[in-house]
C-alpha positions in Angstrom: 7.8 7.3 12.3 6.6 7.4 15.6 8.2 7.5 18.7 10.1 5.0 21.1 7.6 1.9 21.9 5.0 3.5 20.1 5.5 3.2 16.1 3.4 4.1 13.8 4.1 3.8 9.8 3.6 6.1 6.5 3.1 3.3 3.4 5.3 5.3 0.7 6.4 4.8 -3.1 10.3 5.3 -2.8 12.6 4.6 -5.9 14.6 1.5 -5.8 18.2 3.8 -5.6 16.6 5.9 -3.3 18.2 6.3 0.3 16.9 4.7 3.2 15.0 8.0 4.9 15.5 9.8 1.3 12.9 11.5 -1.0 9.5 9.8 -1.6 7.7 9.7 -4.9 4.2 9.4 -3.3 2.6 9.2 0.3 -0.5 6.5 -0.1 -1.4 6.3 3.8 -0.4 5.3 6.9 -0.7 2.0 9.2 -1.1 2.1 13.6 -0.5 -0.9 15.1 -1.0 0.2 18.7 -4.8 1.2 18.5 -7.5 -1.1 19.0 -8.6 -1.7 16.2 -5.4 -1.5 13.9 -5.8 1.5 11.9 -4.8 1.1 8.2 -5.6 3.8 6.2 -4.3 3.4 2.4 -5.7 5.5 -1.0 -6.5 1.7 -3.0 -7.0 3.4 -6.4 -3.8 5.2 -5.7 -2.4 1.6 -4.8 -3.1 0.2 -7.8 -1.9 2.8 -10.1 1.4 2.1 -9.0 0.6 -1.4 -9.1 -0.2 -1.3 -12.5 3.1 0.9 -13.1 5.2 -2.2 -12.2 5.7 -1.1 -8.3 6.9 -3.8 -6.2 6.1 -3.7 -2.7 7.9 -5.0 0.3 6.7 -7.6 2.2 5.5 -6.2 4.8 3.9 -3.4 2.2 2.4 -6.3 0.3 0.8 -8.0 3.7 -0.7 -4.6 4.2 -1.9 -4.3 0.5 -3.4 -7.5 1.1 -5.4 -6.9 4.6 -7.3 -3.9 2.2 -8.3 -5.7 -0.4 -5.5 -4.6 -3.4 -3.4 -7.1 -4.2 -6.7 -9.2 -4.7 -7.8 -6.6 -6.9 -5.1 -6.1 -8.6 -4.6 -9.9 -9.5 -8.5 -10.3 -10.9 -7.7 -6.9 -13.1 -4.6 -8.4 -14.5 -5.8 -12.1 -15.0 -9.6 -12.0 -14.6 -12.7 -9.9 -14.6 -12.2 -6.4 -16.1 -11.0 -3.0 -14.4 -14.4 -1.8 -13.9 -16.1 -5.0 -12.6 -13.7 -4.7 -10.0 -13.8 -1.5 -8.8 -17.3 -1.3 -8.6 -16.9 -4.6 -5.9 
């Protein structure tokens, strides 16, 4: 998305067979890089959902994912503390 020199980026759930620009399954936010601060807006319980659905992200999906907070989350639900410890932090 965006525009020439100055991008700006949706953060989608696309199927794997999906086309490049094709159909998206769900819209969880969007990332600016050229504001000051970056602006990162994402729906985490969203996120996680599809995290929990066996969603791999990209890695440029999964360094944002990180920067909010998920993929943390996501690894203490799995392997640590319980769901609703963690979404109460």
């Amino acid at each position: 998305m965006g525009k020439k020199r100055q991008p700006s980026y949706r953060i989608v759930v696309v199927e794997a067979a999906a086309k490049r620009d094709g159909k998206t399954v769900d819209e969880l936010g969007h990332y600016n890089p050229l504001t000051e601060p970056e602006e990162l807006e994402l729906d985490v319980a969203a996120a996680l959902s599809w995290l929990r659905r066996g969603a791999q992200p990209t890695p440029a999906a999964r360094r944002l994912l990180s920067r909010m907070g998920v993929l943390k989350a996501f690894h203490e639900e799995r392997y640590g503390r319980p769901a609703s410890e963690v979404e109460q932090n």
